[in-house]
N, CA and C atoms as an extended XYZ file, in Angstrom:
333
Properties=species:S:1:pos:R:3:atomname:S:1:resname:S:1:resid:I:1 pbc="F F F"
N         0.824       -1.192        0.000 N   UNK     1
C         0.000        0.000        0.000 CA  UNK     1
C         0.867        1.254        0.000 C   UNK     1
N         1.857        1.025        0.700 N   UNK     2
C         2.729        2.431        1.155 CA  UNK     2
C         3.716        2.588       -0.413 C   UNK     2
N         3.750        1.775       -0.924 N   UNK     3
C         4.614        1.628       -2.514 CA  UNK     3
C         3.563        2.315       -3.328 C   UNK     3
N         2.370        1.666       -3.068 N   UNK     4
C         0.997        2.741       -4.413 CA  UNK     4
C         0.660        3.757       -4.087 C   UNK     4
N         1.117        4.236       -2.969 N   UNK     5
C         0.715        5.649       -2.412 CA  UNK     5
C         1.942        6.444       -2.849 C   UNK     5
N         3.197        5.760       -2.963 N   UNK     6
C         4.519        6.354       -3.607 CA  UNK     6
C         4.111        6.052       -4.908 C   UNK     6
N         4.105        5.720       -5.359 N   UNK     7
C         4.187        5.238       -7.193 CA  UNK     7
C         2.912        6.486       -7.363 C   UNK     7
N         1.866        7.052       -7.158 N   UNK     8
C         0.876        8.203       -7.373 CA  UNK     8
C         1.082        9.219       -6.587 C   UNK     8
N         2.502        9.485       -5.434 N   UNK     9
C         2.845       10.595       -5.315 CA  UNK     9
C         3.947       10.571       -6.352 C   UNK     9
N         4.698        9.978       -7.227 N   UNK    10
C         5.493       10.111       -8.242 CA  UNK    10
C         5.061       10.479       -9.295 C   UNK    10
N         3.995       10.385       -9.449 N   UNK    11
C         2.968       10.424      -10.866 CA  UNK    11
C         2.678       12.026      -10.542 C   UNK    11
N         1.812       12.052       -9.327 N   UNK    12
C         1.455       13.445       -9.303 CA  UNK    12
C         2.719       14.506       -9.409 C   UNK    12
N         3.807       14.383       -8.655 N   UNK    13
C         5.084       15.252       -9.026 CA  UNK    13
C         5.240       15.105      -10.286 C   UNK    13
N         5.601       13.957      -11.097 N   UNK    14
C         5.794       14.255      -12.596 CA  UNK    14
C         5.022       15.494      -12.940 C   UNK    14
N         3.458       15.312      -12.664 N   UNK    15
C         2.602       15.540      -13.241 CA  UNK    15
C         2.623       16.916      -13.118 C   UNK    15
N         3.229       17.189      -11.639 N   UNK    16
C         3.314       19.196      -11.299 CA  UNK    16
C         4.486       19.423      -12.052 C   UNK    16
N         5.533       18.966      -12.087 N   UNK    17
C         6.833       19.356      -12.978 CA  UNK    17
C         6.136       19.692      -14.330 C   UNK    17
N         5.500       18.594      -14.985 N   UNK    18
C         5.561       18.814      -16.172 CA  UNK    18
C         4.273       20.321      -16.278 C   UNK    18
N         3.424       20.596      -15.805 N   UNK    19
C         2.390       21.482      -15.236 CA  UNK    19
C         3.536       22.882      -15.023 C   UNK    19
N         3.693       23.062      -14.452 N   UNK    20
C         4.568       23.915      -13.655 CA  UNK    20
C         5.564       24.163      -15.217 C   UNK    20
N         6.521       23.402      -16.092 N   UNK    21
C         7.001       23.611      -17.445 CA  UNK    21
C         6.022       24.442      -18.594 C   UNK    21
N         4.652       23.346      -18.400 N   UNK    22
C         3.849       23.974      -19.214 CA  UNK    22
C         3.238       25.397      -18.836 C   UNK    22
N         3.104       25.573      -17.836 N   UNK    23
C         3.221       27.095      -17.160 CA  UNK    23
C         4.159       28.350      -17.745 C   UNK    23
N         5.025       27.385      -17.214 N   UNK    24
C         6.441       28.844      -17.672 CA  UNK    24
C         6.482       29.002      -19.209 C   UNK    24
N         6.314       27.485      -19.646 N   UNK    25
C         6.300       27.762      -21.720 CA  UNK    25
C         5.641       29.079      -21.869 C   UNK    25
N         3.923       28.760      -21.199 N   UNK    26
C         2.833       29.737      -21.951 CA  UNK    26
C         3.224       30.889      -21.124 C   UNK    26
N         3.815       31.309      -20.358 N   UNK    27
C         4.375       32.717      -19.065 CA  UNK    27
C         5.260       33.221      -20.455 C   UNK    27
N         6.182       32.323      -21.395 N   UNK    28
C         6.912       33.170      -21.635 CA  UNK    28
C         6.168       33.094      -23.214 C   UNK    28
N         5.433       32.057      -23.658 N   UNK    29
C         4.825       32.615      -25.250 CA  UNK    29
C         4.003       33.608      -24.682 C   UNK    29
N         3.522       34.093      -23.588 N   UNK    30
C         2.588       35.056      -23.471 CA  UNK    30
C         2.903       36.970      -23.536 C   UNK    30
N         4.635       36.605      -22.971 N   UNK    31
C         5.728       37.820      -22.919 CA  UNK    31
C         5.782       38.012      -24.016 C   UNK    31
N         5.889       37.141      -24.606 N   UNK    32
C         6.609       36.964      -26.538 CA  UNK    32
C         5.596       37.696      -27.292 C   UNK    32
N         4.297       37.305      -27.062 N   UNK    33
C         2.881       37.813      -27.838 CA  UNK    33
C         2.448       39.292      -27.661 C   UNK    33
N         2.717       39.420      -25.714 N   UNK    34
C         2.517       40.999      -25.740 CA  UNK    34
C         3.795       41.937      -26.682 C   UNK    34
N         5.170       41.648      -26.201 N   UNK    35
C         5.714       42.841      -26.624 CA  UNK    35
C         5.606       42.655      -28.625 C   UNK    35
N         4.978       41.151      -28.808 N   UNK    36
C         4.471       41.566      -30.755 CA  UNK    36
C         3.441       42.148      -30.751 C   UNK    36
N         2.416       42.551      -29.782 N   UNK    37
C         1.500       43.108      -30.006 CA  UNK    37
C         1.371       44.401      -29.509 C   UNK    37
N         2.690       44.842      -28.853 N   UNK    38
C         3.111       46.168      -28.675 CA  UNK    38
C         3.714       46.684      -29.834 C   UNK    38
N         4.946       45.817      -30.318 N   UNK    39
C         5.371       46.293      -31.628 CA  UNK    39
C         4.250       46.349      -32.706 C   UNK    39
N         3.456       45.603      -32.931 N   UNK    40
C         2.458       45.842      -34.060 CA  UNK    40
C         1.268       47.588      -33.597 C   UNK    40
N         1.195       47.785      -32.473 N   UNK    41
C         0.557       48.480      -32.234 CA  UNK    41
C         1.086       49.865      -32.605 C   UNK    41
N         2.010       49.865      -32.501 N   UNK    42
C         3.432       51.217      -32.698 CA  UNK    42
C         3.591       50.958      -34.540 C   UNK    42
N         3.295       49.326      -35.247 N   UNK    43
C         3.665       49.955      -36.344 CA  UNK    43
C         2.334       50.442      -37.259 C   UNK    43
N         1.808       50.177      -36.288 N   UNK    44
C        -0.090       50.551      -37.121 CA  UNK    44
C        -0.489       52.106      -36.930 C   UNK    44
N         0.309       52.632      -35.926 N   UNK    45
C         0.053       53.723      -35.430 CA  UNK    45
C         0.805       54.748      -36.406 C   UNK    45
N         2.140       54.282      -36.641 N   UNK    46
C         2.961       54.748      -37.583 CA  UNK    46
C         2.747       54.877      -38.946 C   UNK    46
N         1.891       53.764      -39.420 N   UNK    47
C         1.019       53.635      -40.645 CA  UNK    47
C         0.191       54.599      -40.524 C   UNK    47
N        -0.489       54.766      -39.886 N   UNK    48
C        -1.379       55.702      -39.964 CA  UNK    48
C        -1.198       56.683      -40.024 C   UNK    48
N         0.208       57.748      -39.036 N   UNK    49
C         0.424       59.216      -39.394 CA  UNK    49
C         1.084       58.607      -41.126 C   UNK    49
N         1.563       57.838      -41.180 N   UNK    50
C         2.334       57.825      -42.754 CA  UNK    50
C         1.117       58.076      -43.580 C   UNK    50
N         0.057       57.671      -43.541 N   UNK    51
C        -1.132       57.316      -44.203 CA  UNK    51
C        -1.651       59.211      -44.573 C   UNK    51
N        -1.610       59.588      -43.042 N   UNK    52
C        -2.454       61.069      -43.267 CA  UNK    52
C        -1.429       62.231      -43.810 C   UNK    52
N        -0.130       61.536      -43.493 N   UNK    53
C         0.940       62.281      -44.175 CA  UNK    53
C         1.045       62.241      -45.491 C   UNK    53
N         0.387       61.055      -46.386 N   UNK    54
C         0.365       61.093      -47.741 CA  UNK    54
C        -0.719       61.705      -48.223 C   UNK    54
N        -2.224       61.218      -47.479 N   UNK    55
C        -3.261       62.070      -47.571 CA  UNK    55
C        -2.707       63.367      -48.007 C   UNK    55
N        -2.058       64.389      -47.062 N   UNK    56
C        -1.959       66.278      -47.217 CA  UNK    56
C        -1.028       66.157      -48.137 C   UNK    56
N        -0.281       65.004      -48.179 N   UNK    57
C         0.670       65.410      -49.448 CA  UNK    57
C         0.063       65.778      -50.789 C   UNK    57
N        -0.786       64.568      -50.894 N   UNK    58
C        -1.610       64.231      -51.656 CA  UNK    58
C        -3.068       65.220      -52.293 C   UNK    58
N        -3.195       65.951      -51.452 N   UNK    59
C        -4.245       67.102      -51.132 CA  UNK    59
C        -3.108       68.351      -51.708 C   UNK    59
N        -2.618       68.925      -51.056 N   UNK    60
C        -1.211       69.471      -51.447 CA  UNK    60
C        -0.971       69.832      -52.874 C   UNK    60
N        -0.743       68.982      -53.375 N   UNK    61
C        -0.326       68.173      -55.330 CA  UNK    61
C        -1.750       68.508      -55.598 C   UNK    61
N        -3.030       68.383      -55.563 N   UNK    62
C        -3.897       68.529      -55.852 CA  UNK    62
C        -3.934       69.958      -56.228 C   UNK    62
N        -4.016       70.453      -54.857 N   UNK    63
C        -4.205       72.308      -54.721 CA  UNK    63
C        -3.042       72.920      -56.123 C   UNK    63
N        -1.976       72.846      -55.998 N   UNK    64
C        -1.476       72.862      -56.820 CA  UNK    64
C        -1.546       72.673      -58.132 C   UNK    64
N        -1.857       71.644      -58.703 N   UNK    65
C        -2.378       71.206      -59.842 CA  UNK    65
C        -3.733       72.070      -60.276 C   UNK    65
N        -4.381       72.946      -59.549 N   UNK    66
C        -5.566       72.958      -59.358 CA  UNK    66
C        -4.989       74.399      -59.806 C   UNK    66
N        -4.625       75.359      -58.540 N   UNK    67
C        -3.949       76.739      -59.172 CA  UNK    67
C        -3.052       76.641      -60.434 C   UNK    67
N        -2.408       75.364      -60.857 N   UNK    68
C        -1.891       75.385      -62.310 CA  UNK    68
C        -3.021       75.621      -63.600 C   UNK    68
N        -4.053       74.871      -63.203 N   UNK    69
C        -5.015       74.632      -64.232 CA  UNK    69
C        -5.890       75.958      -64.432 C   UNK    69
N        -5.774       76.587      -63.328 N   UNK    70
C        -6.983       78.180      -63.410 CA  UNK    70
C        -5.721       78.721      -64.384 C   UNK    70
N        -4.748       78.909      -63.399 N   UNK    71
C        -3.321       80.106      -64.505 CA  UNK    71
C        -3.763       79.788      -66.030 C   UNK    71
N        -3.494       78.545      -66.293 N   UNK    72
C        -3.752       78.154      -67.834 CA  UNK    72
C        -4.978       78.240      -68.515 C   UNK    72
N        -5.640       77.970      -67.667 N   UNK    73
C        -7.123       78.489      -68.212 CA  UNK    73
C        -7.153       79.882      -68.415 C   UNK    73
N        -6.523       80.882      -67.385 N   UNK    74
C        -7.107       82.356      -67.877 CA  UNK    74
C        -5.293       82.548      -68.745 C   UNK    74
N        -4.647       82.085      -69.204 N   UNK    75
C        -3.835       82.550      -70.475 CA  UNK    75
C        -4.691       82.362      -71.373 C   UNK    75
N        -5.208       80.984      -71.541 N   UNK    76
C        -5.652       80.380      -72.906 CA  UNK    76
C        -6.668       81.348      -73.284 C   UNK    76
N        -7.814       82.082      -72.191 N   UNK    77
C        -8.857       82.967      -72.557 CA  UNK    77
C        -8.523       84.213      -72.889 C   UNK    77
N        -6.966       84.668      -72.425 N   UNK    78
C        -6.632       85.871      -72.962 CA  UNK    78
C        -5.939       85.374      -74.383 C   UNK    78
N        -5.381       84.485      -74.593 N   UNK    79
C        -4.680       84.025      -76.078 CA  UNK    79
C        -5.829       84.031      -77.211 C   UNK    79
N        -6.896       83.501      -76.709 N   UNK    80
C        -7.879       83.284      -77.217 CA  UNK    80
C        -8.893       84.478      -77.787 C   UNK    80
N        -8.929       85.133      -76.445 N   UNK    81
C        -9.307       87.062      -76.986 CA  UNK    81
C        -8.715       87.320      -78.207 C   UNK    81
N        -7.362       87.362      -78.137 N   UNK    82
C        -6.320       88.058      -78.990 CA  UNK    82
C        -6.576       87.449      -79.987 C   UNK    82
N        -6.506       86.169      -80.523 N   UNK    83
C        -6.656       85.580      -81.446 CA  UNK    83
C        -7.990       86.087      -82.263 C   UNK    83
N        -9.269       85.906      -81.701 N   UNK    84
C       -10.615       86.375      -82.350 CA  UNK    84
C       -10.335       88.204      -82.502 C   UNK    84
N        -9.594       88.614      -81.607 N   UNK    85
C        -9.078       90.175      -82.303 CA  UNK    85
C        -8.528       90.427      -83.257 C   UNK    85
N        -7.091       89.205      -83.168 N   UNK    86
C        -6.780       89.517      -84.437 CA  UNK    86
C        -7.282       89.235      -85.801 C   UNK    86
N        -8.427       88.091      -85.797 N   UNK    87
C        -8.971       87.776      -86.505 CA  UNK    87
C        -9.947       88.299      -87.118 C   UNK    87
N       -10.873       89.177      -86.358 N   UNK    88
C       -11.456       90.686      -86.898 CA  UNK    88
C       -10.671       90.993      -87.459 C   UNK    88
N        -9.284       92.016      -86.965 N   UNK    89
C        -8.786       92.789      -87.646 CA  UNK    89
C        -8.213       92.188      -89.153 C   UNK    89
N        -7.419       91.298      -89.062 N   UNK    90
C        -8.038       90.537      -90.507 CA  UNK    90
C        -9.167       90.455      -91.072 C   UNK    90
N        -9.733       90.527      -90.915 N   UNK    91
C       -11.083       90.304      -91.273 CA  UNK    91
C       -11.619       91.462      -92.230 C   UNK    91
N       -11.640       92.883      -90.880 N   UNK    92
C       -11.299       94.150      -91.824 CA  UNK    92
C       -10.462       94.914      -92.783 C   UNK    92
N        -9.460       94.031      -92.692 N   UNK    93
C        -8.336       94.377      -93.850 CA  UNK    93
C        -8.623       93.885      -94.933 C   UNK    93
N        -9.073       92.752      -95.010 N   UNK    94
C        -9.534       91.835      -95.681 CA  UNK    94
C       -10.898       92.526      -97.303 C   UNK    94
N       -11.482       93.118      -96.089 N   UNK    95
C       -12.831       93.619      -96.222 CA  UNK    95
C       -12.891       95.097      -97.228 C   UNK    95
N       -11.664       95.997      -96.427 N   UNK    96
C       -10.986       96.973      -96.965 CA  UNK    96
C       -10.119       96.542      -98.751 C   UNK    96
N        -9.552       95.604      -98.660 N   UNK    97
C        -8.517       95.272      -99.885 CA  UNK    97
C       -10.008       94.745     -100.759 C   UNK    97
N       -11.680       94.488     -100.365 N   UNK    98
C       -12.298       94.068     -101.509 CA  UNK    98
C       -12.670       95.492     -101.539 C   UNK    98
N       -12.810       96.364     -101.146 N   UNK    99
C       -13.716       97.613     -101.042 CA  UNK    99
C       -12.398       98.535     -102.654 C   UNK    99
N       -11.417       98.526     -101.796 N   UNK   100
C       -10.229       99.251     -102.770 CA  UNK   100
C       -10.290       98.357     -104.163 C   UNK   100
N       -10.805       96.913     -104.443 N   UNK   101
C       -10.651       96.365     -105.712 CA  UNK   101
C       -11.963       96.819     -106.495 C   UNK   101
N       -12.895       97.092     -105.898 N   UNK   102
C       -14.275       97.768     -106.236 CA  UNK   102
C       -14.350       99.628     -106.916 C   UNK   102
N       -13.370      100.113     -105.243 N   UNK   103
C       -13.245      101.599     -106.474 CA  UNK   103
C       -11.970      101.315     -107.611 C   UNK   103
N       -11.019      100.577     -107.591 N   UNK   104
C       -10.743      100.796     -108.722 CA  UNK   104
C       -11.262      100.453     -109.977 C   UNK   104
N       -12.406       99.264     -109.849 N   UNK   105
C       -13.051       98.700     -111.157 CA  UNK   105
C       -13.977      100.090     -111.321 C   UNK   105
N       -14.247      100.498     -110.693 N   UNK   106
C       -15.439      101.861     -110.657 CA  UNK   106
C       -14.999      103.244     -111.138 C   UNK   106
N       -13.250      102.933     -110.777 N   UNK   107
C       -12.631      104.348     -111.576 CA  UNK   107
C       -12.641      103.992     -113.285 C   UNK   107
N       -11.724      102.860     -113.139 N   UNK   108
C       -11.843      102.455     -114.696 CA  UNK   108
C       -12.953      102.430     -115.659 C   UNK   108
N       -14.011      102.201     -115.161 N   UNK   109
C       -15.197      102.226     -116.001 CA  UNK   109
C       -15.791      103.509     -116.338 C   UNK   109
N       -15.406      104.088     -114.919 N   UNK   110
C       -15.840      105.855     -115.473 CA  UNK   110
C       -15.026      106.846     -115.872 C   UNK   110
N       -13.913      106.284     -116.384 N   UNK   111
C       -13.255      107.181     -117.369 CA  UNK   111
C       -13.645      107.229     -118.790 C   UNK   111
């Protein structure tokens, strides 16, 4: 009796050793998990100012692009003035050189 009462206090010590191992394993995968889930927390956080930092960049380039496109728009409407100006004024020169081919057919005939 006093041997089976030793042979299942041997069992049970195994049984805390190995308990007590499996303890400390998960004590230290548990150390291991927080400081990855500290580092992941710091790199998500970091993502994110990177994220809003590209956002204004991004906004930024826009605005820009944006005051490029008015500038060019009001050249093109002043190029564009000029152009239909000068194109009148051609127009009246034009208009003038048939007027001058008219009095001269009109002198010639009335001589």
């Amino acid at each position: 009796m006093v041997q089976h009462v030793e042979q299942n206090l041997q069992l049970m010590t195994k049984r805390a050793v190995k308990a007590e191992n499996s303890a400390a394993k998960l004590k230290q995968e548990n150390a291991l998990l927080q400081v990855q889930l500290k580092n992941y927390k710091t790199e998500n956080e970091t993502l994110r100012l990177g994220q809003s930092a590209s956002l204004a960049a991004v906004k930024q380039n826009a605005d820009l692009a944006l005051q490029n496109l008015l500038t060019v728009i009001t050249n093109s409407q002043s190029s564009i003035k000029q152009l239909v100006s000068g194109a009148e004024s051609l127009q009246l020169v034009a208009d003038l050189l048939k007027s001058i081919d008219r009095f001269s057919e009109v002198s010639e005939d009335g001589q």
